[in-house]
N, C-alpha and C positions, 0 to 999 in steps of 0.2 A: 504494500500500500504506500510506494515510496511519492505517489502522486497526491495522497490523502491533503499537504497540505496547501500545497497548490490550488486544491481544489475549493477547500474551505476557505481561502485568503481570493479567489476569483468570487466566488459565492456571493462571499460578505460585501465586497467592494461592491458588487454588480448591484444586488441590492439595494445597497447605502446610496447609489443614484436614482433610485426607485423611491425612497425612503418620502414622506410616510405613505406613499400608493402600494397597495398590495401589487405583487408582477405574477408571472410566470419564468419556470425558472426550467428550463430545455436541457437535457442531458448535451444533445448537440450544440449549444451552443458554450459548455464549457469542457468537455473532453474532448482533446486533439484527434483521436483515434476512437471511434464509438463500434470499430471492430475488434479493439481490441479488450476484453474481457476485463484483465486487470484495471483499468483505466475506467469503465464502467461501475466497476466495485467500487474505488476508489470515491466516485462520483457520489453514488448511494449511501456510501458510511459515509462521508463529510458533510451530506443532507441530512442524515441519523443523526448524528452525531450533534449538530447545531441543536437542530428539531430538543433531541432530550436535553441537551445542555442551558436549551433556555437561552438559544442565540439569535434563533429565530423559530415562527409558527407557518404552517401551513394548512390549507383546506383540505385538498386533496393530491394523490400521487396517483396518476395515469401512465397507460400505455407499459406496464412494467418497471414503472418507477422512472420512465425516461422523461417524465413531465410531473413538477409539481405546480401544483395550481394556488393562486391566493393566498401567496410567499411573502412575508413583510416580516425585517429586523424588528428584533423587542428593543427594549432599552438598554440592555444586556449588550445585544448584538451592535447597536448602533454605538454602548461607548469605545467597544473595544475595535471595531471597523474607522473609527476616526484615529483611533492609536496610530494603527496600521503604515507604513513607511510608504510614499508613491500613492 
């Protein structure tokens, strides 16, 4: 999962421009390679992962988890995404 946090620092930022609108949030639009398996897991835990940590909520997760829908940073998510370096 050496993409894990790649993924969740893409996530958060992307987000954080979304911020306070709910988005959607496209497996394709953040893993380079969406054929390649790892890179997809990678995607899925660092969605999990926010999700339970309380970095951000969502509605729903479509299509195999390759779409989550009605995605928006909590307060959690938003202080630590302005930390964020770039």
């Amino acid at each position: 999962m050496n993409n894990f946090p790649l993924y969740a620092t893409k996530i958060s930022k992307y987000l954080s421009t979304q911020f306070p609108e709910p988005s959607e949030i496209m497996l394709l639009e953040i893993v380079e390679n969406f054929c390649d398996k790892d890179q997809c897991e990678a995607f899925t835990g660092a969605m999990e992962f926010l999700r339970t940590e309380g970095y951000l909520i969502y509605q729903d997760s479509l299509f195999g988890r390759q779409l989550y829908s009605m995605v928006i940073l909590t307060e959690k998510g938003i202080t630590v995404s302005e930390a964020m370096p770039g």
